[in-house]
PDB file as gemmi writes it, atoms N, CA and C in Angstrom:
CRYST1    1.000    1.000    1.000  90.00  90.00  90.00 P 1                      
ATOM      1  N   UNK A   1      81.817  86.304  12.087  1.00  0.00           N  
ATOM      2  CA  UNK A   1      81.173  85.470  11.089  1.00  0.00           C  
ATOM      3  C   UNK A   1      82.237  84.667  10.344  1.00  0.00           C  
ATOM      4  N   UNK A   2      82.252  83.339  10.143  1.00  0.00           N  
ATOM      5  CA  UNK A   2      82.856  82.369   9.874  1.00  0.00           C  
ATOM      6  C   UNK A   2      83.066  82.842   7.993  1.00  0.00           C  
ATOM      7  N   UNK A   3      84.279  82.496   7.656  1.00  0.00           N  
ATOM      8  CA  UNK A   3      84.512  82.818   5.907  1.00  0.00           C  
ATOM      9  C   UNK A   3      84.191  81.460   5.205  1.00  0.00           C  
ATOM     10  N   UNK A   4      82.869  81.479   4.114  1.00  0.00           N  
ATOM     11  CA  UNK A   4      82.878  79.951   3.735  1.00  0.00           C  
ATOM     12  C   UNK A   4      84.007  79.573   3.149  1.00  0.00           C  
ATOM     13  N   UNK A   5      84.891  78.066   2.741  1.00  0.00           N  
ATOM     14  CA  UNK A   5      85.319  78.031   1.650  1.00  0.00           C  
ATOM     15  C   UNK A   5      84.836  77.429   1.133  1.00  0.00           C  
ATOM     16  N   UNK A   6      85.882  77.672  -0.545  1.00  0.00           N  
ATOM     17  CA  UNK A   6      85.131  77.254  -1.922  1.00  0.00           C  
ATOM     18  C   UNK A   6      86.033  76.160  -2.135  1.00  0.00           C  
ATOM     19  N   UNK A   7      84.841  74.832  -2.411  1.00  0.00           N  
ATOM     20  CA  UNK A   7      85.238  73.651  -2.558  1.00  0.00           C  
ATOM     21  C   UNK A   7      85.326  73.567  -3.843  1.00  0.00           C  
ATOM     22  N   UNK A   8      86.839  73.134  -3.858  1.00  0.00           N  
ATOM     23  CA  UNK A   8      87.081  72.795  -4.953  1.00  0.00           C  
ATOM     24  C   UNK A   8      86.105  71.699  -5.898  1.00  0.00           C  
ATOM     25  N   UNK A   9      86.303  71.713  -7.098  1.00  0.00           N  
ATOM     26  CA  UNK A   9      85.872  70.550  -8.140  1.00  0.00           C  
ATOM     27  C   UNK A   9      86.525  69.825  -9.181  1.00  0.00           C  
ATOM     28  N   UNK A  10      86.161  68.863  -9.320  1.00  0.00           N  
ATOM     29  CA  UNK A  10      86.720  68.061 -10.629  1.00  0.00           C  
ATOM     30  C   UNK A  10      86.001  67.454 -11.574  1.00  0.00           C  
ATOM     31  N   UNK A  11      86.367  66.702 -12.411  1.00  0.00           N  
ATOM     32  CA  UNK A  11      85.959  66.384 -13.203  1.00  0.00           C  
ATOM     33  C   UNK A  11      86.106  64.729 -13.418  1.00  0.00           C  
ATOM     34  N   UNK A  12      85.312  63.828 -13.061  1.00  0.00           N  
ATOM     35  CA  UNK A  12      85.220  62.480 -13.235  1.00  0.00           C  
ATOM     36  C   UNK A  12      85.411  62.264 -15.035  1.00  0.00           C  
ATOM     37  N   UNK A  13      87.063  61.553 -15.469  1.00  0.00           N  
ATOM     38  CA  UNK A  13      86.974  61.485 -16.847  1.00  0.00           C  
ATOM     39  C   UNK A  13      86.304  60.564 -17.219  1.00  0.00           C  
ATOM     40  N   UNK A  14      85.798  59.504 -16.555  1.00  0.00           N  
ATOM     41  CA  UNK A  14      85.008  58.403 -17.389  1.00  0.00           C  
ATOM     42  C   UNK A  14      83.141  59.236 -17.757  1.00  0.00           C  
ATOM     43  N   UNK A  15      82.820  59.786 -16.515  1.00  0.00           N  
ATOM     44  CA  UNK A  15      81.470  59.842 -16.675  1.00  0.00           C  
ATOM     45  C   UNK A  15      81.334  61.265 -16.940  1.00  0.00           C  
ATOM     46  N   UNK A  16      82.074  62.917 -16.872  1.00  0.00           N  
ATOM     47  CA  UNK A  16      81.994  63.796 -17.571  1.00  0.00           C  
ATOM     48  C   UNK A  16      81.095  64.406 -15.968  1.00  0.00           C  
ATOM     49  N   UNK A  17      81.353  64.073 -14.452  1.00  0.00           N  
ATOM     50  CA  UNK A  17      80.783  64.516 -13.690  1.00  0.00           C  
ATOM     51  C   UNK A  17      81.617  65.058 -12.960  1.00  0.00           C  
ATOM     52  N   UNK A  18      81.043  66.715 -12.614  1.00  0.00           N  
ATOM     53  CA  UNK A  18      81.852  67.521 -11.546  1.00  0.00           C  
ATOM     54  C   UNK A  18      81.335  67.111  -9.898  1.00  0.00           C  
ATOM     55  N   UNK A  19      82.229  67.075  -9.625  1.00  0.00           N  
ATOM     56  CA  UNK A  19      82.067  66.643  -8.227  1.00  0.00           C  
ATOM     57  C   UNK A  19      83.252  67.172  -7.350  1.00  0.00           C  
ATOM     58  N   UNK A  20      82.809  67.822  -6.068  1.00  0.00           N  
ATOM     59  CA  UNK A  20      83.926  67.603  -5.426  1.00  0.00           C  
ATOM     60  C   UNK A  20      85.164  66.958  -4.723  1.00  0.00           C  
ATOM     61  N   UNK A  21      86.401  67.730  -5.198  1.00  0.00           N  
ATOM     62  CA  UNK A  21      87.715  66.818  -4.889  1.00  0.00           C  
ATOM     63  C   UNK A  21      87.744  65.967  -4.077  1.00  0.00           C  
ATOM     64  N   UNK A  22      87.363  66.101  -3.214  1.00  0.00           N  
ATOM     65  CA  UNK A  22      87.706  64.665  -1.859  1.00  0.00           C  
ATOM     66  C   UNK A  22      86.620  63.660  -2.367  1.00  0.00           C  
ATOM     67  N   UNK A  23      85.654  63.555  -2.905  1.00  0.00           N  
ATOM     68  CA  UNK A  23      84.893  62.479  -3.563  1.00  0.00           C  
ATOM     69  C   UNK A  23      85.863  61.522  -5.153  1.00  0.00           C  
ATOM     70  N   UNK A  24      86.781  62.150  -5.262  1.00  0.00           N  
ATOM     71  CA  UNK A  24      87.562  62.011  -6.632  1.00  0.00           C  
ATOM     72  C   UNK A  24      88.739  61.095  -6.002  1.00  0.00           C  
ATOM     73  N   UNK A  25      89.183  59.908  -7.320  1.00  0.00           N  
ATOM     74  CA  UNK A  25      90.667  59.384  -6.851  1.00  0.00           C  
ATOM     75  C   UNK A  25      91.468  60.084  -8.200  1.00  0.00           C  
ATOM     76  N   UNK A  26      92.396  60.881  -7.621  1.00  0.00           N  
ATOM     77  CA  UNK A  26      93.648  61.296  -8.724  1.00  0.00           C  
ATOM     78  C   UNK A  26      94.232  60.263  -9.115  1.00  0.00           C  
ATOM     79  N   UNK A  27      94.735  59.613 -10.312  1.00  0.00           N  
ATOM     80  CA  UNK A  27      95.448  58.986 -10.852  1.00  0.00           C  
ATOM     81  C   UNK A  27      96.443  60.121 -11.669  1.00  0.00           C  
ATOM     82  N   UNK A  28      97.839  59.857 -11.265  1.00  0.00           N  
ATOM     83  CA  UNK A  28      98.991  61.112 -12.078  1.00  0.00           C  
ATOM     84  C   UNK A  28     100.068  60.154 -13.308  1.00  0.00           C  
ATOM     85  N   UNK A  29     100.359  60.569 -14.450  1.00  0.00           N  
ATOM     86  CA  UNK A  29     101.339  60.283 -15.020  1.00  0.00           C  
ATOM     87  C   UNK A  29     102.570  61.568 -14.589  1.00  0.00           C  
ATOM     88  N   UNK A  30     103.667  60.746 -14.132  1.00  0.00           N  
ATOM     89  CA  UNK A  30     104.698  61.659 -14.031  1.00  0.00           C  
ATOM     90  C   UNK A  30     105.327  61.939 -15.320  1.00  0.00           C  
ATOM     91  N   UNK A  31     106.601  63.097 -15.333  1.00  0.00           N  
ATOM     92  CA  UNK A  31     107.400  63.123 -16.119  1.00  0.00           C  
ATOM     93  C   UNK A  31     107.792  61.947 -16.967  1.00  0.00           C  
ATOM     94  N   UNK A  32     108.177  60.632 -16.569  1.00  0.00           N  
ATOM     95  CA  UNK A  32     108.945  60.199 -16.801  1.00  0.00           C  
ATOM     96  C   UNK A  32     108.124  58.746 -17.232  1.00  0.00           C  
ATOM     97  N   UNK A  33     106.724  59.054 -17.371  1.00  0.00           N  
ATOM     98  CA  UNK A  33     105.756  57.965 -17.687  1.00  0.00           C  
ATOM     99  C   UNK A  33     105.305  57.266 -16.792  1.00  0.00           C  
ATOM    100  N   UNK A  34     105.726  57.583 -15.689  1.00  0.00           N  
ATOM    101  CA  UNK A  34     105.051  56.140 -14.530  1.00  0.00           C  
ATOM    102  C   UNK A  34     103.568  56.581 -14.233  1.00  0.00           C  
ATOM    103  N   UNK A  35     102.707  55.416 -14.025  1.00  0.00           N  
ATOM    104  CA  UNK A  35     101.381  56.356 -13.693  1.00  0.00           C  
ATOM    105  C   UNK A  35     100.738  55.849 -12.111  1.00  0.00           C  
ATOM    106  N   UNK A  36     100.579  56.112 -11.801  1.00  0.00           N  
ATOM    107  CA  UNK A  36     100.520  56.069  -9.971  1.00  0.00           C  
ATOM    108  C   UNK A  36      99.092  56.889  -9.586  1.00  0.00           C  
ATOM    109  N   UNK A  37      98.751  56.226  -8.364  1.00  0.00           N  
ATOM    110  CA  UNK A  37      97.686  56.688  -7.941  1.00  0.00           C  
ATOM    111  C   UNK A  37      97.935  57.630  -7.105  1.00  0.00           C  
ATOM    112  N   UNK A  38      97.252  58.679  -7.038  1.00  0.00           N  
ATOM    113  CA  UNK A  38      97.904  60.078  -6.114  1.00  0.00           C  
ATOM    114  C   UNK A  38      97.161  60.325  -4.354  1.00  0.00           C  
ATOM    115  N   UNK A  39      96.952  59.832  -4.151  1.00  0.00           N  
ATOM    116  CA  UNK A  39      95.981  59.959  -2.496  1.00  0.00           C  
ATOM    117  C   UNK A  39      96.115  61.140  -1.813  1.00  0.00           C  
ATOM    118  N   UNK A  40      97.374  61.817  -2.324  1.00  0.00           N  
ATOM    119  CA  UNK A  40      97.534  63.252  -1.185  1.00  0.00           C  
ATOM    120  C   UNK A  40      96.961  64.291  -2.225  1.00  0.00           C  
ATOM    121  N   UNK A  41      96.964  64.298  -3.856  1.00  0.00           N  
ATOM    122  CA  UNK A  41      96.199  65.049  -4.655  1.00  0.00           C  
ATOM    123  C   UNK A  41      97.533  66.075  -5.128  1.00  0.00           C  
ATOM    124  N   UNK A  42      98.584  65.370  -4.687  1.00  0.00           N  
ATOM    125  CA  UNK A  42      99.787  66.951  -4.718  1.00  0.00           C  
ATOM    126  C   UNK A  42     100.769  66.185  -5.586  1.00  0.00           C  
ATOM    127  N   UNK A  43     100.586  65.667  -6.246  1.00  0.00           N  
ATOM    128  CA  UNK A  43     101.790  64.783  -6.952  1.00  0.00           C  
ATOM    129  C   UNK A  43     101.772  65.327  -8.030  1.00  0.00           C  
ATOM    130  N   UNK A  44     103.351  65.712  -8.503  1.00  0.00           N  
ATOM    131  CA  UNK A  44     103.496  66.710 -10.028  1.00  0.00           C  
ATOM    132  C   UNK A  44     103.013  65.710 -11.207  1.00  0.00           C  
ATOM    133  N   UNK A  45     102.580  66.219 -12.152  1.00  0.00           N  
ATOM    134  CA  UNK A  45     102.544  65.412 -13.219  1.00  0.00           C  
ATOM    135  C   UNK A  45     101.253  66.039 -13.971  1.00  0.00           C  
ATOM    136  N   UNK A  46     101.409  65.225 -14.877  1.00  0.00           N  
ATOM    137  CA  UNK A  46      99.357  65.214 -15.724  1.00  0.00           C  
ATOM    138  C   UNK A  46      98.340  64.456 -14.755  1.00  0.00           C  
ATOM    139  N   UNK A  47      97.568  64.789 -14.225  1.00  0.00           N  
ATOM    140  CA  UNK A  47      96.355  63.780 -13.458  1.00  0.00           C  
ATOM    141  C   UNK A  47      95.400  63.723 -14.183  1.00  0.00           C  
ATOM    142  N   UNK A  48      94.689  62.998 -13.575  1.00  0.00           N  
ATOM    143  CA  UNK A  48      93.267  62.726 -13.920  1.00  0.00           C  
ATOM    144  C   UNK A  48      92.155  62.542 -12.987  1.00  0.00           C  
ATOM    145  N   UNK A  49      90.998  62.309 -12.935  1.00  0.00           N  
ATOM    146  CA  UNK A  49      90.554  62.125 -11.411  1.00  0.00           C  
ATOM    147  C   UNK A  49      89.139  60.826 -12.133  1.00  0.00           C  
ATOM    148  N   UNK A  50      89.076  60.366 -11.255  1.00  0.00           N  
ATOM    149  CA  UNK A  50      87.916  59.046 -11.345  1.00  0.00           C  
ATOM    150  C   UNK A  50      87.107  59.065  -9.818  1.00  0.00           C  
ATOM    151  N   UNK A  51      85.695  58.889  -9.857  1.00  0.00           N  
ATOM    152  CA  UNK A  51      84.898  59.079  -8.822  1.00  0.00           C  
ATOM    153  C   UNK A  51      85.097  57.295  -8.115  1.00  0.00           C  
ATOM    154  N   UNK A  52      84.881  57.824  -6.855  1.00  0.00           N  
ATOM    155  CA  UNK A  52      85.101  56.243  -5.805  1.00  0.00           C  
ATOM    156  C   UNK A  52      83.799  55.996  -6.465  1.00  0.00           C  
ATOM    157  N   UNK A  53      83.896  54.979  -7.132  1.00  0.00           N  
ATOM    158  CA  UNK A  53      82.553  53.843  -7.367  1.00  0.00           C  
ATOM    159  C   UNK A  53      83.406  52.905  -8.149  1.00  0.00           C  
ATOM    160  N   UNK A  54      82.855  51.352  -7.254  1.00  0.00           N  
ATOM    161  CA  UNK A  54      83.648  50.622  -8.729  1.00  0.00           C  
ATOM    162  C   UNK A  54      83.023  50.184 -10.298  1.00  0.00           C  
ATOM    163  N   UNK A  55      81.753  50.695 -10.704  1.00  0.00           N  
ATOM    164  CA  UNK A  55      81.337  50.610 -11.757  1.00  0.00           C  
ATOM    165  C   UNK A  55      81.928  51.614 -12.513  1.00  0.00           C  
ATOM    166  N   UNK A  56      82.279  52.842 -12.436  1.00  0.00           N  
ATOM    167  CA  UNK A  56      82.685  53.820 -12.595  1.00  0.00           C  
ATOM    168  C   UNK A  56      84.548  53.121 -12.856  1.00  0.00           C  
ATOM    169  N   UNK A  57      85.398  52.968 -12.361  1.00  0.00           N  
ATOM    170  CA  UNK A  57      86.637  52.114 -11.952  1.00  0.00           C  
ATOM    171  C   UNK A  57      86.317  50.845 -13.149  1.00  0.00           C  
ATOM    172  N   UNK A  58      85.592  49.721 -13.566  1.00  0.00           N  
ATOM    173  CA  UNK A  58      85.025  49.004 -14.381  1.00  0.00           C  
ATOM    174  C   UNK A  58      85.256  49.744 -15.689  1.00  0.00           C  
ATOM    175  N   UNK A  59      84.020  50.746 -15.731  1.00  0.00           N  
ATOM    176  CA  UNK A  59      83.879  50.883 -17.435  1.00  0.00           C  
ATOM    177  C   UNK A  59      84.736  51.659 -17.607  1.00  0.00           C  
ATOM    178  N   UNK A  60      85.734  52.597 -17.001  1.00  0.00           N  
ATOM    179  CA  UNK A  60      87.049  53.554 -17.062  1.00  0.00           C  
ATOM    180  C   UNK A  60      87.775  52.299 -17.987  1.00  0.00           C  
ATOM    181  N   UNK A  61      88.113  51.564 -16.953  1.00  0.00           N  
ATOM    182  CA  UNK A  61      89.315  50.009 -17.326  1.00  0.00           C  
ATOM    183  C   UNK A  61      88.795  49.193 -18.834  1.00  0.00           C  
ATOM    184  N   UNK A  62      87.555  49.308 -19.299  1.00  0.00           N  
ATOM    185  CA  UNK A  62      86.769  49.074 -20.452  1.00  0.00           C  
ATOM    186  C   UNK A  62      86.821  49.311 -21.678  1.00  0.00           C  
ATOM    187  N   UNK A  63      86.810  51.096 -21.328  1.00  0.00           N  
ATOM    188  CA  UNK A  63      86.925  51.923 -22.239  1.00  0.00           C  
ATOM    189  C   UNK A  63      88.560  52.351 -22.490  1.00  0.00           C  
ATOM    190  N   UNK A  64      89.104  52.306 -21.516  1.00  0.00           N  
ATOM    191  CA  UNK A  64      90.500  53.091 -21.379  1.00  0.00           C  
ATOM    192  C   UNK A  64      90.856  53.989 -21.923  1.00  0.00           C  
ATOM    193  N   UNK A  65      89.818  54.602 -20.769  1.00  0.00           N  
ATOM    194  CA  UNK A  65      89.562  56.291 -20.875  1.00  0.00           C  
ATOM    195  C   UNK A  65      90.767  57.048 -20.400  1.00  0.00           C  
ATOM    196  N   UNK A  66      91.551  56.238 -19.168  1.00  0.00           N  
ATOM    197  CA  UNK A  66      93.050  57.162 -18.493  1.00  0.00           C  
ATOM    198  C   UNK A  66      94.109  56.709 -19.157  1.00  0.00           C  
ATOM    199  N   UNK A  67      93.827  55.315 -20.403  1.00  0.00           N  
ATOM    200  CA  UNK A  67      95.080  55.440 -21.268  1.00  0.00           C  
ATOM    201  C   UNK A  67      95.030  56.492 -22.033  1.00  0.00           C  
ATOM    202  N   UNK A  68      94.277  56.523 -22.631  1.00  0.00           N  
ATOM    203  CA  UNK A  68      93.860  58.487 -23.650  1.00  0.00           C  
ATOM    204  C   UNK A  68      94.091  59.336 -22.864  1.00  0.00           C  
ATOM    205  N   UNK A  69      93.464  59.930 -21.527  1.00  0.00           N  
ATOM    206  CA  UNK A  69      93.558  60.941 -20.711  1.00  0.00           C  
ATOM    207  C   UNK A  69      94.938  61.302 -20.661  1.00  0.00           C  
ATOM    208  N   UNK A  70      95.997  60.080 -20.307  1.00  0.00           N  
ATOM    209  CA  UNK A  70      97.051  60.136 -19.420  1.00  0.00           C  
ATOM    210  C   UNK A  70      98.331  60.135 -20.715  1.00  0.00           C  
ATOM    211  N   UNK A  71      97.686  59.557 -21.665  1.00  0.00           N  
ATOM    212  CA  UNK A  71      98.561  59.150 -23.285  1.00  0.00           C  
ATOM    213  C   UNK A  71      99.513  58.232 -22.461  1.00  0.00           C  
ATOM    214  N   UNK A  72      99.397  57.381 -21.556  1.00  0.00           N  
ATOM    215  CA  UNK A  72     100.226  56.404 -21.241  1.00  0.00           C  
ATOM    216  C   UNK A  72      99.248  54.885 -20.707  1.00  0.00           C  
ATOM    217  N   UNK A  73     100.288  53.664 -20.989  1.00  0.00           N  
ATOM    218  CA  UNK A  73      99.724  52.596 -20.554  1.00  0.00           C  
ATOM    219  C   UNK A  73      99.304  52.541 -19.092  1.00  0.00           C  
ATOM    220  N   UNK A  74      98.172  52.164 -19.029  1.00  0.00           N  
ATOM    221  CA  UNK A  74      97.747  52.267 -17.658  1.00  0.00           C  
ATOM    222  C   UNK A  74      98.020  50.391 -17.190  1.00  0.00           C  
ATOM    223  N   UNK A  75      98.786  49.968 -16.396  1.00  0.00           N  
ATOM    224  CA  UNK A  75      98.900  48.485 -15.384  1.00  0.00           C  
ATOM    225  C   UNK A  75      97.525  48.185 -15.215  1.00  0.00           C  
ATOM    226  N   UNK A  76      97.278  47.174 -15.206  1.00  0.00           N  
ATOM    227  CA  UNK A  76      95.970  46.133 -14.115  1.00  0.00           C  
ATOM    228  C   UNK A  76      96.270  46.245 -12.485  1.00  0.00           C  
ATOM    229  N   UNK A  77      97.679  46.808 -11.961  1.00  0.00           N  
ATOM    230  CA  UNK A  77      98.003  46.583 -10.846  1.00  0.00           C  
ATOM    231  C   UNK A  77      97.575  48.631 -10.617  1.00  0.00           C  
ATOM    232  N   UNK A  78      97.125  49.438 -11.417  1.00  0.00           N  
ATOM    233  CA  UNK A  78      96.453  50.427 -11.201  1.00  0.00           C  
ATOM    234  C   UNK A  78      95.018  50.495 -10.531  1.00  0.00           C  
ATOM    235  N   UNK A  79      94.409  49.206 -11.317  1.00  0.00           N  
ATOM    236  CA  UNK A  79      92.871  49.453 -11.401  1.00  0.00           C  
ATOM    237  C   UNK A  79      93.029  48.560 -10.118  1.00  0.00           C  
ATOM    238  N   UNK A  80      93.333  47.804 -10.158  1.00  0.00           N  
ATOM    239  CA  UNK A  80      93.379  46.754  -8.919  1.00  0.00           C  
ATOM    240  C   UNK A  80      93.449  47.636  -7.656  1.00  0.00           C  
ATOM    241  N   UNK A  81      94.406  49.041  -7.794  1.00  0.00           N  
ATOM    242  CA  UNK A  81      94.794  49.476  -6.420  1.00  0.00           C  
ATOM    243  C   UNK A  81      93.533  50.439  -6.534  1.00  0.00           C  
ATOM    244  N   UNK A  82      92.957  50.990  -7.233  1.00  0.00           N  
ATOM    245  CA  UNK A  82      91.556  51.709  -7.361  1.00  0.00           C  
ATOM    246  C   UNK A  82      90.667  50.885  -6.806  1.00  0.00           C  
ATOM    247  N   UNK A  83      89.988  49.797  -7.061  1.00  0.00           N  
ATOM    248  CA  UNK A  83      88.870  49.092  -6.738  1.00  0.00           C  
ATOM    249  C   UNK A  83      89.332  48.701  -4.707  1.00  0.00           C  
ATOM    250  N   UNK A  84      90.714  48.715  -4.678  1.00  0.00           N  
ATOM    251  CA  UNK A  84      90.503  48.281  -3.398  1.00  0.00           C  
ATOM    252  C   UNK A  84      90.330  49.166  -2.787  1.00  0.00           C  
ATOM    253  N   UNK A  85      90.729  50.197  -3.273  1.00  0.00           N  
ATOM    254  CA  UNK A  85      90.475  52.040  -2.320  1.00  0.00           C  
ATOM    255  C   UNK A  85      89.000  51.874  -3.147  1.00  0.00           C  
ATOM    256  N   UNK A  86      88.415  51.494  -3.228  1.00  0.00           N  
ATOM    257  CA  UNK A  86      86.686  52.084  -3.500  1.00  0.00           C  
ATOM    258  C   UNK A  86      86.052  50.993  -2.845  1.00  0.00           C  
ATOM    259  N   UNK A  87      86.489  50.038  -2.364  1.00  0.00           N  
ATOM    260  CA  UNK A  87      85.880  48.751  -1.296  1.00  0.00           C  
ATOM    261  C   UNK A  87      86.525  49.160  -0.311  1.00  0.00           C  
ATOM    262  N   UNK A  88      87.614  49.947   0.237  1.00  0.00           N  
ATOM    263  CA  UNK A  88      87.500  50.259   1.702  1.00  0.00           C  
ATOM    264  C   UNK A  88      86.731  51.134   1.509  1.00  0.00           C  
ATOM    265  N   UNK A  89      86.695  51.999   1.229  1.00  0.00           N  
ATOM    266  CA  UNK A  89      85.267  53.107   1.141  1.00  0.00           C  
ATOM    267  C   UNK A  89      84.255  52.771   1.725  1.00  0.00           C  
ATOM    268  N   UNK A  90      83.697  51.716   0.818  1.00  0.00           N  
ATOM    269  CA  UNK A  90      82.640  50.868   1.223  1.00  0.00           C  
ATOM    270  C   UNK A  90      82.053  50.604   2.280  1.00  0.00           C  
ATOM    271  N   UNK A  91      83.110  49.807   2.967  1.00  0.00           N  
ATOM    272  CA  UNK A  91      82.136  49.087   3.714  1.00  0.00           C  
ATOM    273  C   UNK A  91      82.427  49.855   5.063  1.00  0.00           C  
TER     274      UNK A  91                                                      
END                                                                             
């Protein structure tokens, strides 16, 4: 008999929704302030996680919910690299 595993979860900071990890994009502030998008999920630092949708990606960038989350400036060349990983998704 096969052992299930237990899928992990997270927590979408804009919308307050658990969902599982591989549905989530990590965004990490490192040590040293840089904030980078994480794709392998293993990158040291503070993360955060945001669900692939770009309305979700929108009102995050709105509100600037991962400048609070992260206590660091988040780039336009962040959200930019989010929305294009949530349009390859897509289509």
């Amino acid at each position: 008999m096969a052992k299930q595993r237990k899928m992990p979860m997270r927590k979408c900071v804009a919308t307050g929704e658990m969902k599982p990890k591989k549905e989530m994009i990590r965004i990490v502030r490192s040590k040293e302030g840089e904030v980078s998008v994480d794709l392998t999920g293993k990158k040291s630092g503070r993360g955060a996680y945001l669900s692939k949708d770009k309305e979700i990606i929108l009102a995050a960038k709105s509100k600037r919910v991962l400048a609070g989350h992260l206590q660091a400036e988040i780039k336009d060349e962040i959200y930019d690299e989010l929305l294009s990983l949530v349009d390859g998704v897509d289509k």
